[in-house]
N, C-alpha and C positions, 0 to 999 in steps of 0.2 A: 483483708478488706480494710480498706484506709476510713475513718471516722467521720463523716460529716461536720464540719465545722456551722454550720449554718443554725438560725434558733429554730427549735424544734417544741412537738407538739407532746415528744415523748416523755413523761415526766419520773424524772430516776431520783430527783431530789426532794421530792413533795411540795412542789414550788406551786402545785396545780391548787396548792390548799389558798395560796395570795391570791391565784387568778381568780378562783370562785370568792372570794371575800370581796374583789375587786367587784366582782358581774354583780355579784350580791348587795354590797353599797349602791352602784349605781341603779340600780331596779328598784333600791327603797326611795332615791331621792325624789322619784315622781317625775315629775315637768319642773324641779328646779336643778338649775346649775350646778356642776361639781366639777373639782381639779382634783386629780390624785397622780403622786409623783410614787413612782418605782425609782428606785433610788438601790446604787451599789458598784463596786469599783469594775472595772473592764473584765469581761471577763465571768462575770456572777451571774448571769442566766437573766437581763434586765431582755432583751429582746425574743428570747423564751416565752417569756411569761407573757409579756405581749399577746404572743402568736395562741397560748391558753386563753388568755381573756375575749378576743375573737373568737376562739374556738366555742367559748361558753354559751357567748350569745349565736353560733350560725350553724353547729351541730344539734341535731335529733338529741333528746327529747325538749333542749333547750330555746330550738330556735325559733326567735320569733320578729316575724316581719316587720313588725311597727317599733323595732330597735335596730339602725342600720349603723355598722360598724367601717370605721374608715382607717387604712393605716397610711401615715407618711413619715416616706423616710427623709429627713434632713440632708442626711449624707448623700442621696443619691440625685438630687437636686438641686446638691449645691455648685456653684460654676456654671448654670444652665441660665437661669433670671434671680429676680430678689427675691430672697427667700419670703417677705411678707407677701408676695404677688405670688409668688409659688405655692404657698399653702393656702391661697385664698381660692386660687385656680381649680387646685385638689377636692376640697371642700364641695364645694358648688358644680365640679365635672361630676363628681362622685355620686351627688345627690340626684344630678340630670340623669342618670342611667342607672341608677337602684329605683327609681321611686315612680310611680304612675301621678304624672303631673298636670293638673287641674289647669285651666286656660287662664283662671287667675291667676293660680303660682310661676305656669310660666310669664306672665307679664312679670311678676316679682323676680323672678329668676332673671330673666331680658335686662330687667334694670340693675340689677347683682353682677350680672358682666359686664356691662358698661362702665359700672362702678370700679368693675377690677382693671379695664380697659383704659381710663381715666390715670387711674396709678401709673401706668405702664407710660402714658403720655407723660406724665408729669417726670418720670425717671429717665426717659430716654431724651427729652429737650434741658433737665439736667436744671429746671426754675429754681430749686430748692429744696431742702433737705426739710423732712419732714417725719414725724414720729406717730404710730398708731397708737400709741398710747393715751396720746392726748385728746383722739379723735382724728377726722378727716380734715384735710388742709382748708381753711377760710372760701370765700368766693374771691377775694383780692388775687389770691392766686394766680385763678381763672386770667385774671384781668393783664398781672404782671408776665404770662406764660405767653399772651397774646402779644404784647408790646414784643417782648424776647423774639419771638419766629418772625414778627415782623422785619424784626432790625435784623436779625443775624442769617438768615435762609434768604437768600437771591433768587430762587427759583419759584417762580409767583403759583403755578398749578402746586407744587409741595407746601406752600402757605394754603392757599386755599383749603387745602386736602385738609391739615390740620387742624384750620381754624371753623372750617366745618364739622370736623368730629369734637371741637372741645364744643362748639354750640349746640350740637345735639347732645352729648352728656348734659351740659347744663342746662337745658331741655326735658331730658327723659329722665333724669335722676333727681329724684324728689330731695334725697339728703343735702342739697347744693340751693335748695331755695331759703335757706335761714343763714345770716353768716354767722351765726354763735357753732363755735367747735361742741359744745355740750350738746346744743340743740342736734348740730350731722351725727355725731355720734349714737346720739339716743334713736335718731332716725335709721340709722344704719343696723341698732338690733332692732330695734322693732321691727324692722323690713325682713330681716333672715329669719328675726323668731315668727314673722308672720308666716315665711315659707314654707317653715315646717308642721304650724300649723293647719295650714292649707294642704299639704301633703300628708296627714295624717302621721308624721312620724311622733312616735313614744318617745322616744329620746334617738339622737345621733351621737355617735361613740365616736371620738378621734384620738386614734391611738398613735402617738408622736414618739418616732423612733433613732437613734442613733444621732442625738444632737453633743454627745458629747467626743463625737467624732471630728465635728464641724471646724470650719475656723472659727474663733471668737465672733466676729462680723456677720456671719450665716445664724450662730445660735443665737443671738439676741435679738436678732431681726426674726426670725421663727418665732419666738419665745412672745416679743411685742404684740406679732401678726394673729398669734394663740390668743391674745387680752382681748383682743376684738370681738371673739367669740365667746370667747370662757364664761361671759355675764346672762349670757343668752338662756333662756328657757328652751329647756327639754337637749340642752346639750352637756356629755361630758367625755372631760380633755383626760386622755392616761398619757401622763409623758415619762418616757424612761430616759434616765440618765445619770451619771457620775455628779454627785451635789459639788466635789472639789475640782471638776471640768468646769460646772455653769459657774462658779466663782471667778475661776480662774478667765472667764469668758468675760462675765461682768467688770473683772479689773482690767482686762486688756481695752474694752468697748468704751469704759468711762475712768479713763484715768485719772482724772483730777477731781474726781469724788472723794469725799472730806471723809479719814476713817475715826469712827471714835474709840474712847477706850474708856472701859469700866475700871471702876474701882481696883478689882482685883487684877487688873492693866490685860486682860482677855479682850481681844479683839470681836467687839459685835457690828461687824459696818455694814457699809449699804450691798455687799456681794454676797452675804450671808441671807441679809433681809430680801433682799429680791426674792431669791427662791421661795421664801416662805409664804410670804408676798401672795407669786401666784401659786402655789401648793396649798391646798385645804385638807388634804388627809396623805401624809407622808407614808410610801412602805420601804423599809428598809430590810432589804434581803440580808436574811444572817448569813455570816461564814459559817462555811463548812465545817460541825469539828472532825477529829480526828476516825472516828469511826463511821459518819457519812461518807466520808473522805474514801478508808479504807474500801467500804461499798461501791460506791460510784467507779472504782478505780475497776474493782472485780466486775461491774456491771460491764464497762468498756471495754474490759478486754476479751466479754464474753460477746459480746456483740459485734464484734470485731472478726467473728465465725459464724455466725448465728445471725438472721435478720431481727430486725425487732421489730418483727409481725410477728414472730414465731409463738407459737401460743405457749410454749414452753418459757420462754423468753416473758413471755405477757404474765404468766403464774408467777417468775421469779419477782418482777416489777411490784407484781401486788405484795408478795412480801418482804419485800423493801419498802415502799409507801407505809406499811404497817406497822415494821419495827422504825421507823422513823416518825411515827405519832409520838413517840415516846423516848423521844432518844435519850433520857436519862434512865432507863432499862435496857435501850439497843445496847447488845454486846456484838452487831456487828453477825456475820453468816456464819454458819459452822456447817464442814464437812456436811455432815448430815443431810442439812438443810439444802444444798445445795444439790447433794446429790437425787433427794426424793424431790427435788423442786425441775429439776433438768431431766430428769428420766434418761431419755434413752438420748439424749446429744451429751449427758455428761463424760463419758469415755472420752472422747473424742476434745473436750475443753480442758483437761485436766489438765494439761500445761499450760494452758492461756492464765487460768484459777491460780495454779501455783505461782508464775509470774506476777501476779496479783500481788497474791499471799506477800512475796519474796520485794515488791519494792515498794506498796503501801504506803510504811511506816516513814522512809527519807520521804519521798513523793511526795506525801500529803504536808509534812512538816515544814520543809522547803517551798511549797507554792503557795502556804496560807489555808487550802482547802478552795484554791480559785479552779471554777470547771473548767474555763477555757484552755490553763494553764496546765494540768490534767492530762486534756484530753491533745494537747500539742503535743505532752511528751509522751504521750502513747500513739499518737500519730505520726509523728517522727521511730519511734521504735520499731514499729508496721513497716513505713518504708523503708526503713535500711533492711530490714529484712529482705524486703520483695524486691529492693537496688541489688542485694547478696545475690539471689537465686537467679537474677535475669542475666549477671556478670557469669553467671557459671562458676561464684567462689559460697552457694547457697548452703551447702552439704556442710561447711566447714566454720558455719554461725551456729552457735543456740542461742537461742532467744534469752535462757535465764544471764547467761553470763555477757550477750551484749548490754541489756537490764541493766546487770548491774556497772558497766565500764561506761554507758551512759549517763545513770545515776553522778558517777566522779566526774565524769568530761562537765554537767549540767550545775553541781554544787560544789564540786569540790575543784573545781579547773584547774590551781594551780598544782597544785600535790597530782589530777589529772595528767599533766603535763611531764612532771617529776616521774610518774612511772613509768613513762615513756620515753626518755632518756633513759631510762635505767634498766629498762628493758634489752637483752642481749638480742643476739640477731636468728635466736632460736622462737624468739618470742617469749618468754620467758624471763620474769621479773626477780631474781633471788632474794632481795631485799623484802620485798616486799612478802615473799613468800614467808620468810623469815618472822616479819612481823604478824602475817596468818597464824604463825606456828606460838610465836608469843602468847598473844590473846586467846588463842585456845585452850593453852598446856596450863596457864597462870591459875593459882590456885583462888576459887570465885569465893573464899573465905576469906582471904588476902589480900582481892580488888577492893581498891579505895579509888570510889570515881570524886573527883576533888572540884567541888563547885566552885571556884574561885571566879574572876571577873575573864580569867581565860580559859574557863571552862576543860581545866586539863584533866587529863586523865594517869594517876601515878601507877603505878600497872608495881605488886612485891613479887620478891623470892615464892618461892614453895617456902614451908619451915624449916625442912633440912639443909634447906642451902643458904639460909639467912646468912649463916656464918661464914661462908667462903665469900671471898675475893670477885665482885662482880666484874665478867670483862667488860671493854670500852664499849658502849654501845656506838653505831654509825650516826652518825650525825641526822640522816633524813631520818631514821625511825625514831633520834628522840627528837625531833619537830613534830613527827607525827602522833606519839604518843601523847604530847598537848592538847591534841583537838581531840576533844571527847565525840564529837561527831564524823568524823573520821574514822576514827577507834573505831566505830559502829559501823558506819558502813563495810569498813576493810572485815568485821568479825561475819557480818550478816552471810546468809550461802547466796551463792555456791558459792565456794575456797575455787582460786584464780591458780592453785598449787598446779602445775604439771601441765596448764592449759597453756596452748600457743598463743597468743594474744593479736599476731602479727594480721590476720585476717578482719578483726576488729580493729585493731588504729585504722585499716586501710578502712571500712566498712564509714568509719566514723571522720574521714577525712575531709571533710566539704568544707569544714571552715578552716584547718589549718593541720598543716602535713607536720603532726611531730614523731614522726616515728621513721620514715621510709627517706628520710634526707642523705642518710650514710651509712656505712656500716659502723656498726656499734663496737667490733671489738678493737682495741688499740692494736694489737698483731698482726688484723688482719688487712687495716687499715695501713698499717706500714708496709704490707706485703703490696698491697695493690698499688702505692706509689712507687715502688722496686720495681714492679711490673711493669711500669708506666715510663721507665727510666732505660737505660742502653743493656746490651746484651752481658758485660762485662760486671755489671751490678746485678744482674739478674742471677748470675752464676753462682753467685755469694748465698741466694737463696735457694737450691733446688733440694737441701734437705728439709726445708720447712715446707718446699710444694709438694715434694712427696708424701708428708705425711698429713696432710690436709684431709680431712675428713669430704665425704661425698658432698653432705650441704655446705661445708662450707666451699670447695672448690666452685660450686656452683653461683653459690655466693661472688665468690672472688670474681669470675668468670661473668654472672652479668653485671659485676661495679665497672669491669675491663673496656667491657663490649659499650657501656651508657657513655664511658666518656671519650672512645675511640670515636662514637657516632655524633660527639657533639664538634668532633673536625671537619670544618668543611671543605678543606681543601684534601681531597683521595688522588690525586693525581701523582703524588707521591707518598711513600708506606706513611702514615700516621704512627705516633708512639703509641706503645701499647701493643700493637700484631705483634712484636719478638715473642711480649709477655704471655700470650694468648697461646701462640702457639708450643712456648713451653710446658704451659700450663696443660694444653689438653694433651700434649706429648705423654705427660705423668697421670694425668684422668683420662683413660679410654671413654668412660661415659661420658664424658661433654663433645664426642664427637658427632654426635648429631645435633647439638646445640652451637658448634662451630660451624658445621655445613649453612645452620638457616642463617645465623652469622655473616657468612662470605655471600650468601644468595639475597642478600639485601644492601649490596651492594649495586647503584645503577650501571649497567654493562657499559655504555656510551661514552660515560664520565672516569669510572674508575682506571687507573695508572696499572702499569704494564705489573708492579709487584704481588697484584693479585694473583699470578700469574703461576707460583712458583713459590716454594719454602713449607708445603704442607706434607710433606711425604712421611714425617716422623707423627704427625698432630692426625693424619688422615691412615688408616689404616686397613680399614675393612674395603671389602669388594665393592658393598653395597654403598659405600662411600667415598670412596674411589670414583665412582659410576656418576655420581651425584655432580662430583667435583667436575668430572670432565664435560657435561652436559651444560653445565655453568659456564665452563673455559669457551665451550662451542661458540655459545653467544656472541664472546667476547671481540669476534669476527668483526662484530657492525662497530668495534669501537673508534671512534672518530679520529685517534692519534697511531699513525703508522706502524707506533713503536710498540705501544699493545696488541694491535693485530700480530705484530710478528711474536711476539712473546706466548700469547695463544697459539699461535700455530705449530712454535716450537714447543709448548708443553704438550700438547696434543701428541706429537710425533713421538 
């Protein structure tokens, strides 16, 4: 069962501890104002906790009516209108259908979309650029907007139209009768804090999500459209987002902003101060350490079998939430624990747990302890698994050993790479086994792991072999033996010793084929260019065809078969048939692999040589039979001189 990527309500990190700290602050502020910024890199559970903080205020035994919670997501509004018109819209839709609205709030509401209605005019006639920060645009505006549609729009009813809706705004919208920008402004909360007032709401919760997804231009323009609000009584703003996104936001939006520099030449500029700015109570999500990590990772892949409704699943939850009060006691699950906590599904998860157990420690180390990052690569391990079994090559995956050739394809890439060139065409890595067998046998009295700035790993003798003559070792194991993270992975289980590996490069092939390009062995590789060459060079070889082992002839035999099939011209024999047919002359078993061979050939198209030359390569009845049913066909073929070749091998 593939992972949900989505923010969830389920808390496996104790994250639900911010969310209620979060509900918890805002329910003390009263009827005043608050910002609180979730704050943590891509990936950290920032839209998670979100969906907890809602949950606090709208679930039993917490919920309560006269606190109405709003979520908008930046990202999914962005490319639709301006993002300040967008979350004004959200705001004030949201409040029109949560709330039982009084005949004065709706006049105050009436005049709030007009007001948003207004923006929308002023953006789409293009008068001028203007900033909510400062307050709502002068009444000059008004005036200059008017002049503009006059002179540029020819179409007198679409003036009209216009000029009738900006003289009803400046009509019915009370914030447009002062031209002081302080005075609309302060008009403009008074009017929404009046709203809410009149709607009985306790406080309104807006919970601002995925801005650091945004383009620069969407987040700052959300972020401004949030100030308008933020001042307001009985409202508070949760905005989640990446602090090194909104910077990165602020420098793109306002470039030629002056940066200064302290004393100690640390960089404190206006990209840093903005957020703080509008932020009044920062939460910064910790990273993961290492034994949260290790948990989370056991949690996913037990859930991964198991729903998490499951009430078994719900016992394990609580105690994980409980050794994570304390994580500098957490030692993390043990056996035990897991099994009195699972009862009766633990049977049945024991290798999900062990998979666990088994990539954990690289996992955790390599991501930082990031969830999202986690649970990709245990969502990608899920799928190739269930890509294995729907291909029909599912029987011949285990999970711990793709784990771990995932773990190298993800961290280790290039050395990844290396043992897949080195890999022979049995599947089968000797080198590498080799160095399995190193790290194992080395005496752990005599490992010296060498912190140096290349973090190598110098691997001694046993004692009694100090004094002999060490052989050369191969070049790739001693690059390998440098990387002490490497070392580790290649030592960690399972041993890769005697496993085929060739169903895993394939399984793991989506982003780049380095295994299944050629054959691997240089022998065999010269055989099948021999093959590929005239009958007279072929003959030179028929003691090395004879002795050809079964996989490999089979081998040889579809390298033959891939590159005969990449000729498009069959009209006349293609190089390679001599080679084929001598081959399967000396393998009887490949004669049913030659028959599907010759029968995918198109009857219409293929040349009269098809024809004839199989009598030593074809031998059984049952194939024989095959062959001539094939030839039958070959009747409808288009060229006179095939039909008659069919008719004469028929005869």
């Amino acid at each position: 069962m593939i992972l949900s990527d989505n923010e969830t309500k389920i808390d496996m990190l104790n994250n639900k501890a911010i969310a209620k700290t979060v509900a918890d602050i805002i329910r003390d502020c009263d009827d005043r104002p608050i910002s609180i910024g979730i704050h943590g890199d891509w990936g950290a559970g920032k839209s998670s906790i979100l969906a907890m903080v809602e949950d606090e205020f709208n679930s039993a035994p917490n919920k309560n009516d006269k606190i109405v919670c709003i979520r908008f997501n930046g990202w999914q509004h962005q490319g639709f209108e301006d993002a300040k018109i967008a979350l004004m819209s959200a705001i004030v839709s949201e409040l029109s259908s949560n709330i039982t609205i009084s005949e004065e709030a709706k006049d105050i509401l009436q005049k709030l979309w007009k007001n948003i209605n207004w923006f929308s005019v002023v953006k789409t006639a293009g008068s001028a650029a203007f900033s909510l920060a400062t307050g709502l645009p002068p009444i000059g505006l008004l005036n200059t907007l008017t002049d503009k549609l006059k002179g540029t729009i020819s179409n007198e009813k679409k003036v009209k139209g216009a000029l009738d809706s900006i003289e009803s705004y400046m009509t019915d919208a009370k914030v447009f009768e002062d031209v002081s920008l302080n005075k609309e402004f302060s008009e403009f909360q008074r009017s929404f804090e009046e709203l809410l007032k009149k709607s009985k709401i306790d406080k309104l919760v807006i919970l601002i999500d995925d801005l650091d997804r945004c383009l620069p231009k969407v987040t700052i323009e959300t972020l401004e459209a949030a100030r308008l609000f933020m001042f307001t009584k009985y409202t508070a703003f949760v905005i989640a987002a990446d602090e090194a996104m909104i910077e990165y936001a602020v420098h793109s939006h306002f470039p030629n902003l002056p940066t200064e520099k302290q004393d100690d030449d640390n960089s404190d500029d206006y990209s840093k101060r903005y957020l703080e700015k509008l932020i009044q109570v920062p939460f910064k999500i910790p990273a993961l350490g290492k034994v949260e990590s290790e948990m989370y990772i056991t949690l996913l892949m037990i859930s991964s079998q198991i729903k998490d409704d499951d009430n078994e699943f719900n016992k394990l939850l609580s105690v994980t939430i409980e050794k994570m009060k304390k994580p500098w006691e957490n030692s993390g699950f043990s056996e035990e624990e897991l099994r009195n906590t699972l009862e009766t599904s633990y049977p049945s998860l024991i290798e999900k747990i062990s998979v666990a157990n088994q990539i954990s420690d690289i996992l955790s180390g390599n991501t930082q302890g990031n969830p999202r990052k986690i649970k990709r690569f245990i969502n990608m391990l899920l799928l190739r698994k269930q890509m294995a079994d729907a291909r029909g090559f599912g029987d011949s995956i285990q999970i711990p050993i793709l784990a771990k050739l995932m773990l190298a394809e993800y961290y280790f890439s290039d050395k990844y790479k290396e043992i897949a060139a080195l890999t022979d065409d049995y599947g089968k890595c000797p080198l590498l086994t080799e160095f399995e067998k190193q790290l194992s046998t080395t005496d752990p009295l005599l490992k010296i792991e060498d912190e140096s700035e290349h973090g190598a790993v110098v691997i001694s003798t046993p004692r009694d072999k100090q004094m002999q003559e060490t052989p050369k070792k191969d070049k790739h194991i001693e690059k390998w033996e440098k990387d002490k993270a490497f070392s580790k992975w290649v030592a960690s289980a399972p041993m890769l010793e005697n496993i085929d590996l060739r169903p895993y490069f394939f399984a793991c092939k989506e982003r780049e084929d380095f295994f299944f390009e050629q054959i691997k062995s240089e022998q065999l590789r010269e055989l099948v260019y021999v093959l590929m060459s005239g009958k007279m060079a072929i003959a030179s070889k028929i003691d090395e065809i004879i002795h050809l082992s079964n996989d490999e002839s089979q081998l040889v035999f579809n390298q033959l078969k891939m590159k005969v099939k990449k000729i498009s011209d069959i009209s006349t024999q293609p190089k390679g048939i001599d080679g084929i047919r001598i081959l399967v002359e000396h393998h009887k078993e490949l004669e049913n692999s030659l028959l599907s061979f010759i029968e995918s050939f198109q009857t219409d198209t293929v040349g009269a040589w098809i024809c004839a030359g199989w009598n030593n390569s074809i031998t059984t009845d049952e194939g024989k039979e095959k062959l001539c049913k094939y030839i039958e066909k070959l009747k409808t073929n288009r060229t006179e001189l095939t039909k008659t070749a069919a008719e004469n091998a028929l005869k």
